[in-house]
C-alpha positions in Angstrom: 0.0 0.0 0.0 3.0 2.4 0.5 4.3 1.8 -3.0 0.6 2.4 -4.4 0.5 5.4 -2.6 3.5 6.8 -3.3 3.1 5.9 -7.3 -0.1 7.7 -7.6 0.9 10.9 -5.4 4.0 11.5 -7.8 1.7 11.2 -10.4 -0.7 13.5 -9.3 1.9 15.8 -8.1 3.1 15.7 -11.8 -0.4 16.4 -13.5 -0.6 19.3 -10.7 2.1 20.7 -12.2 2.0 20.4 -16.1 -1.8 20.0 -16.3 -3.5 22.0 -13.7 -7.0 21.7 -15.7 -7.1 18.1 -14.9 -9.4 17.9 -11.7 -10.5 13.9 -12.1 -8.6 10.8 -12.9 -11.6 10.2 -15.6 -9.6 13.2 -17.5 -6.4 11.3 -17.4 -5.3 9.9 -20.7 -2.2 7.2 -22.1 0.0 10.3 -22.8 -0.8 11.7 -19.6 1.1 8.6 -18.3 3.1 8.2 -20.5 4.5 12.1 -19.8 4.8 11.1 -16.4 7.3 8.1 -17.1 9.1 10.0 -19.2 9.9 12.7 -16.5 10.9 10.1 -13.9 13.1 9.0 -15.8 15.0 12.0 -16.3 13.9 14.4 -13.1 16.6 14.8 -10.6 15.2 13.6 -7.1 15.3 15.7 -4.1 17.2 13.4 -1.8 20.2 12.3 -4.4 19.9 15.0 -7.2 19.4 11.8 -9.7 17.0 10.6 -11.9 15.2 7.5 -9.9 17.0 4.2 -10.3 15.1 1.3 -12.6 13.9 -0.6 -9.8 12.2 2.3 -8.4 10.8 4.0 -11.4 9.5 -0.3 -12.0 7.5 0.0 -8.3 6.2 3.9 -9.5 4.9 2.4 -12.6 3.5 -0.9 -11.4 1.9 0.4 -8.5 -0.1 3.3 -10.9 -1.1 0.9 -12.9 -2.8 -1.5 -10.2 -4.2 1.9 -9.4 -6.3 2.0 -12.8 -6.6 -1.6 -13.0 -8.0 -2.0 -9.5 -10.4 1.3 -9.3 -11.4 0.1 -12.9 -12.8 -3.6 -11.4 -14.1 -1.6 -8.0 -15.9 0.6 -10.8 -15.2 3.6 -9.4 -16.7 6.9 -10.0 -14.8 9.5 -12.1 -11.7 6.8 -13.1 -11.0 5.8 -16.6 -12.7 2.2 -16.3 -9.7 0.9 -17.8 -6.0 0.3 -17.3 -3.9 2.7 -19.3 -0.6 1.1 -18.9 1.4 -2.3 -18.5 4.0 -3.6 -17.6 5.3 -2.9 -21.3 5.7 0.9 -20.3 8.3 0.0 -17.7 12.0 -0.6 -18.2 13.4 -4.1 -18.0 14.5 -5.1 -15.4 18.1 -5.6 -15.1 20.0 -8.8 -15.7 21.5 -9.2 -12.1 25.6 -10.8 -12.4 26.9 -13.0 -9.4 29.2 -10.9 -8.1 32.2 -13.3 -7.8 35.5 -12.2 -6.5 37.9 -11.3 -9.1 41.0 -13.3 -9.6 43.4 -10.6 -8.2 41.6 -10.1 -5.2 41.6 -13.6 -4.0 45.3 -13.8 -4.4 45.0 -10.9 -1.7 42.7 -12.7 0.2 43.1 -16.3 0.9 46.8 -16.0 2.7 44.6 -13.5 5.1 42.1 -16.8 5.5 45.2 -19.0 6.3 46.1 -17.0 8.6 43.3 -16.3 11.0 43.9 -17.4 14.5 40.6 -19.0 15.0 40.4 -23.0 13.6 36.2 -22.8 13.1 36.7 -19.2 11.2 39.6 -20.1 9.2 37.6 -23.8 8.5 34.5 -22.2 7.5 35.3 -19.6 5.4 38.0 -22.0 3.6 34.7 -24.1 3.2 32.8 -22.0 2.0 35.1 -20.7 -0.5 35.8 -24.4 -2.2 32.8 -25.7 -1.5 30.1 -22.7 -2.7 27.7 -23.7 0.3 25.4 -21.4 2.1 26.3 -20.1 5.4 23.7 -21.8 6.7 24.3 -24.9 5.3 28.1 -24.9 6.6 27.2 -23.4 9.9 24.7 -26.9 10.6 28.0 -29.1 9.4 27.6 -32.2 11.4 30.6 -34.1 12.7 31.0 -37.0 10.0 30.6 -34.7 7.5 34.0 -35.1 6.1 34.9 -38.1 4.5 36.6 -39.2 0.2 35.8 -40.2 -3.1 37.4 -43.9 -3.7 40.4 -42.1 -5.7 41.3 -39.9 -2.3 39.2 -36.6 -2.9 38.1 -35.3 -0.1 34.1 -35.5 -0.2 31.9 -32.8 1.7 28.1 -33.7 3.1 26.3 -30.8 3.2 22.3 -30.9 4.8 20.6 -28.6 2.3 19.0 -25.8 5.0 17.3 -24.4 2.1 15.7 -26.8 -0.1 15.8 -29.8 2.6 17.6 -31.8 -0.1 20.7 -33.5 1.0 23.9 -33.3 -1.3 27.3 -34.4 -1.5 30.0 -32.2 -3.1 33.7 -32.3 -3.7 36.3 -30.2 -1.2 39.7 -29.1 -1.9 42.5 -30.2 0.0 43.1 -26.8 1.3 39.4 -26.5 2.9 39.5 -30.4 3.8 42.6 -29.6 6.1 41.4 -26.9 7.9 38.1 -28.7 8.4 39.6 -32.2 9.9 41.6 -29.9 12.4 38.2 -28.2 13.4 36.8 -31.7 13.6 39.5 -33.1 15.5 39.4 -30.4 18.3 35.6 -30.9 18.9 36.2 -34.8 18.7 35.7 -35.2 22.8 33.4 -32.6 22.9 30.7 -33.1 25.6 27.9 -31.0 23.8 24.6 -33.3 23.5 23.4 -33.7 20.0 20.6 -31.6 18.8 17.4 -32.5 16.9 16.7 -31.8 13.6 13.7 -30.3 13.8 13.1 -31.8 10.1 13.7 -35.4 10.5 13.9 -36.2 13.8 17.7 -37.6 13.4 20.4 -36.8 16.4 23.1 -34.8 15.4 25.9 -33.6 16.7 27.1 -30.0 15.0 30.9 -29.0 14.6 30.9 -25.3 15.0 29.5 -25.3 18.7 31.0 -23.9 22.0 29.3 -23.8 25.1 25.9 -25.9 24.1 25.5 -23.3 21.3 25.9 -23.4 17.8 28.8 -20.3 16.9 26.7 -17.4 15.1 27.1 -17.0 11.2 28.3 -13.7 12.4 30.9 -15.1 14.2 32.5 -17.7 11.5 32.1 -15.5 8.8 30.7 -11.6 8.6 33.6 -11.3 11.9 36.3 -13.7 10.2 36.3 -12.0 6.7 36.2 -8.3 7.6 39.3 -8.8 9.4 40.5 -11.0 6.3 39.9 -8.0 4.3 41.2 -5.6 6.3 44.8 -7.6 6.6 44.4 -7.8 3.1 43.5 -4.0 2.2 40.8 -5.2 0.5 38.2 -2.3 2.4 36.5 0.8 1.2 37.3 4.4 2.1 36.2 5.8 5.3 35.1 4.8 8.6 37.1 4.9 12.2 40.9 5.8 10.8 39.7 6.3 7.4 39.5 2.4 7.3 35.9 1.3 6.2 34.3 -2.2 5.7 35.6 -4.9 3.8 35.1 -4.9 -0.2 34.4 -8.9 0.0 31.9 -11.0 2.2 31.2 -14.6 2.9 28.4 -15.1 0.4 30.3 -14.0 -2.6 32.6 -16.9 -2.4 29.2 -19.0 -3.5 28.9 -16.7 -6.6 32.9 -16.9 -7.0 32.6 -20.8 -7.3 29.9 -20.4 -9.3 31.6 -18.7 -11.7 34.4 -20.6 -12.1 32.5 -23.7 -12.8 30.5 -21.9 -15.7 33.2 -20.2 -17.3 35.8 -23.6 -17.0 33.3 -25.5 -18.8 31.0 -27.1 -16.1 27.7 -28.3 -17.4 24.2 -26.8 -16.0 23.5 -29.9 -14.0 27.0 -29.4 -12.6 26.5 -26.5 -11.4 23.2 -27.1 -9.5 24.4 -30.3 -8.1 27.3 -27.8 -6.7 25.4 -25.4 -5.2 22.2 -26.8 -4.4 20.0 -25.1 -7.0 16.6 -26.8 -8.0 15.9 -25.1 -11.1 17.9 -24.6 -14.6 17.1 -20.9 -14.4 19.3 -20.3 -11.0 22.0 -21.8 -12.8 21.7 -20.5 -16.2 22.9 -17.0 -14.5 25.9 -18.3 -14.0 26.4 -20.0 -17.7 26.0 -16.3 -19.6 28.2 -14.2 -17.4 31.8 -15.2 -18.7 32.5 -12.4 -21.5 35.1 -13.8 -22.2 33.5 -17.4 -23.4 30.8 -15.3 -25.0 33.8 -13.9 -27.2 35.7 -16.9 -27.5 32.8 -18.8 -28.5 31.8 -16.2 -31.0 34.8 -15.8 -32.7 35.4 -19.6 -32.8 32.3 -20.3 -34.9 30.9 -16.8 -36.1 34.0 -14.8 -36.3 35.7 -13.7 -39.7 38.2 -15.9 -41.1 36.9 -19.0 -38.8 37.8 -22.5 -39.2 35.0 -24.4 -39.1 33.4 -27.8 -40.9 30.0 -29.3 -41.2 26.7 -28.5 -43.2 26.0 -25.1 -42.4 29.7 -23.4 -42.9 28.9 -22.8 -46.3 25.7 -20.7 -45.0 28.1 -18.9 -42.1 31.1 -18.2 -44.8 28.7 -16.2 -46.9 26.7 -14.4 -44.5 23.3 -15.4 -45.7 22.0 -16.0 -41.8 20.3 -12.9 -40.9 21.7 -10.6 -37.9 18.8 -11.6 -35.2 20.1 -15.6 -36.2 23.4 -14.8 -35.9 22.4 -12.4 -32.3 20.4 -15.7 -31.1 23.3 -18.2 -32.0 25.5 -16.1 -30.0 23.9 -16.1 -26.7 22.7 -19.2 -26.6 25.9 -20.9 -27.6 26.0 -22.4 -24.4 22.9 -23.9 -25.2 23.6 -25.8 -28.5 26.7 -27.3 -27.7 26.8 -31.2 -29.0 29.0 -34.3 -28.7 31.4 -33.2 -31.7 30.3 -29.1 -32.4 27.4 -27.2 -32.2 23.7 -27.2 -33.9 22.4 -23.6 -35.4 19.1 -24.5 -35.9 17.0 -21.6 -34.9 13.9 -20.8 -32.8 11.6 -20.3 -35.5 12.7 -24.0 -37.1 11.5 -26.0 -33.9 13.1 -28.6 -31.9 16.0 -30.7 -33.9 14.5 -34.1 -35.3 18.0 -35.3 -36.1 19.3 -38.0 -34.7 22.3 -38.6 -37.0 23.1 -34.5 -36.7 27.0 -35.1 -38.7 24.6 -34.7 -41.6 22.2 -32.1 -40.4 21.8 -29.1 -42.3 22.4 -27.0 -39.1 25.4 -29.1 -37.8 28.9 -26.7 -37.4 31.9 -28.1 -35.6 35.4 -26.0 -35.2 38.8 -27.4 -34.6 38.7 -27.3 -31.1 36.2 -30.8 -31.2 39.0 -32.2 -33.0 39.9 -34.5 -30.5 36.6 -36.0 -29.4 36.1 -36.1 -33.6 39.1 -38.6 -33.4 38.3 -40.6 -30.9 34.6 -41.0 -32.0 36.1 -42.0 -35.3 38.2 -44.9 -33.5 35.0 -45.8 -32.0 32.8 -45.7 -35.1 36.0 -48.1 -36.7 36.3 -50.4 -33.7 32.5 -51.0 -33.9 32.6 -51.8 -37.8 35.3 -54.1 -37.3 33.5 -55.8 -34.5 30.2 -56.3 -36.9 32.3 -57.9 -39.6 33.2 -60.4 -37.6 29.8 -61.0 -36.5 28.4 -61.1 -40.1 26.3 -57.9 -39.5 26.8 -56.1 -42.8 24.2 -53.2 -42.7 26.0 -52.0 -39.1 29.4 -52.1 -41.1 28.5 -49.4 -43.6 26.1 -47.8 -41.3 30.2 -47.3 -38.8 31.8 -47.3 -41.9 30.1 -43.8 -43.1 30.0 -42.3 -40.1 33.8 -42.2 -39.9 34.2 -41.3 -43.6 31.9 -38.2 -42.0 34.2 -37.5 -39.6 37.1 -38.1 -42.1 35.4 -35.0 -43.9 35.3 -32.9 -41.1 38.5 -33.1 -40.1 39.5 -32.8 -43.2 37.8 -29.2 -43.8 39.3 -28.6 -40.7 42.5 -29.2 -41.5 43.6 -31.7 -38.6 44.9 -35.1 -39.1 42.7 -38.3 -38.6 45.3 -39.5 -36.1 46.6 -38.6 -32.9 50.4 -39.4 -34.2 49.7 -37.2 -36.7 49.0 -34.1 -35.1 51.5 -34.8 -32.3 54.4 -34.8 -35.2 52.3 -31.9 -36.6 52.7 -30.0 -32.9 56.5 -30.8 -32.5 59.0 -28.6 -31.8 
């Protein structure tokens, strides 16, 4: 109701000022509103001397138009009856970025971790900066929940306080360490285990002192801020012109985040990781790496590329429209196959191909030269094993998919063999 009220007092403000003959909202037209949003937009406030930010000119238009729209279905007297805008007369809103921790600044950072006095600080926020758990979820750690993968990894269990899902995720040595000397210092401990007030199950917690579980103010907002200040990583101001550290705890989530996406990690990946339960958490992550955006781009749509398959002809001479070539670009991420990439577009439909070596929208670039390869081992290995077994039709049916691959490699210009490009490569 505050928001509502607000929207339609600036509003009426506004039609007090640059149409005083208006003396009922039935008088109020489109333009009228449309005036309005253009002078928010632009009109210095009083309290900043800036136009109002897009959030805040999104809440002055939405709440104006529930006005209309809710006066309208109350039928009102002296209203228009109708709403006269939408949420098409707003701005969009902005695509929020994970704010991850820049590579620079962690090299500032993490020796200040290593060296924090306190065992259950240094543990958790070494945790949470390998691991990408909530504070939550590494502040409820229970005692076992450190144990390895059969090749030695060190294996993390974390409870899921958020979406009551448990999940298992890898921990780097580093973090492991510091969290098996936390463990072993609370191994005696004479605490009583708690009750999960979910499942009913006994457990005992390792960040506890006294009967309590420590604070998430404690083991991390406490921990990194002096992290940060050691590391000179604050902002300007405060008590001896030293203000309030530049990096918290919850960043390191977006930080490993980030990394995953931009290293290569698939989607399910990345919400296994972190715990998400829907693609669209984890999608944020997947189109904030310029720098894959660019790589990609100039792998497969950039001048002078190198590329093999059905549709290179169609990229090499430009005939894709720019809002295909736009789409293709953002959603590379998105069309990524076994061996290359598939440009069908929107408007096409979903890909019927299953064989998509010959599909008319199948593109492949010489980085997939090595899985082309050792498909085309495979698709040989398996011809040969169906000659000896009589089964002629799966012969030609291997047989021509590595004369495909024989063709894409060669447009490519890489050798068919591993040898080859190895004496190709040497010095």
């Amino acid at each position: 109701m505050d928001k509502l009220e607000l929207a339609v007092r600036t509003f009426c403000r506004w039609l007090e000022a640059n149409h005083p003959g208006i003396t009922t909202f039935a008088d109020v037209t489109r333009d009228h509103c449309l005036g309005w949003i253009g002078h928010i937009a632009e009109a210095p406030t009083e309290k900043t001397g800036k136009p109002l930010g897009v959030m805040s000119r999104i809440q002055r238009i939405s709440g104006l138009s529930q006005f209309f729209r809710d006066t309208a279905l109350w039928q009102y007297p002296d209203v228009p009856g109708h709403t006269l805008i939408g949420a098409g007369d707003a701005p969009k809103f902005p695509l929020k970025v994970p704010r991850f921790i820049p590579d620079d600044e962690l090299d500032q950072l993490m020796p200040a971790i290593d060296a924090i006095a306190c065992p259950f600080q240094r543990a958790a926020l070494l945790v949470a900066r390998w691991s990408g758990a909530r504070r939550t979820e590494i502040q409820r750690l229970p005692m076992d929940c450190l144990d390895r993968y059969p090749d030695g990894t060190a294996r993390l269990r974390l409870s899921g306080r958020k979406t009551y899902k448990e999940r298992v995720v890898p921990l780097h040595a580093d973090a492991a360490t510091a969290l098996q000397q936390a463990i072993y210092l609370r191994r005696n401990a004479p605490e009583r285990p708690f009750t999960d007030e979910r499942t009913g199950e006994e457990i005992r917690y390792l960040f506890m002192s006294h009967g309590k579980l420590l604070s998430t103010f404690y083991l991390f907002e406490t921990a990194i801020q002096d992290a940060c200040k050691a590391a000179g990583l604050v902002r300007p101001g405060g008590r001896a012109g030293t203000g309030r550290g530049t990096v918290s705890a919850h960043r390191f989530r977006h930080t490993v985040g980030t990394q995953l996406a931009e290293r290569g990690a698939k989607l399910h990946t990345i919400m296994k990781v972190l715990g998400h339960t829907s693609v669209s958490m984890a999608l944020v992550y997947a189109q904030i790496s310029d720098q894959e955006v660019l790589r990609d781009y100039k792998a497969v749509l950039g001048p002078g590329a190198a590329i093999a398959g059905p549709a290179a002809d169609e990229l090499r001479n430009g005939s894709l429209p720019d809002t295909a070539v736009d789409w293709l670009t953002t959603n590379f991420f998105k069309t990524e196959l076994e061996l290359g990439r598939c440009l069908r577009l929107p408007a096409e439909g979903p890909c019927e191909c299953d064989l998509y070596l010959t599909c008319a929208k199948f593109v492949t670039t010489p980085e997939y030269a090595p899985r082309l390869r050792a498909r085309r081992e495979v698709e040989q290995t398996l011809a040969l094993d169906a000659a000896q077994r009589g089964w002629e039709r799966e012969v030609e049916r291997h047989r021509c998919t590595s004369d495909r691959i024989d063709k894409l490699l060669a447009d490519l210009g890489q050798p068919a063999h591993p040898e080859e490009e190895a004496e190709n490569t040497s010095p």
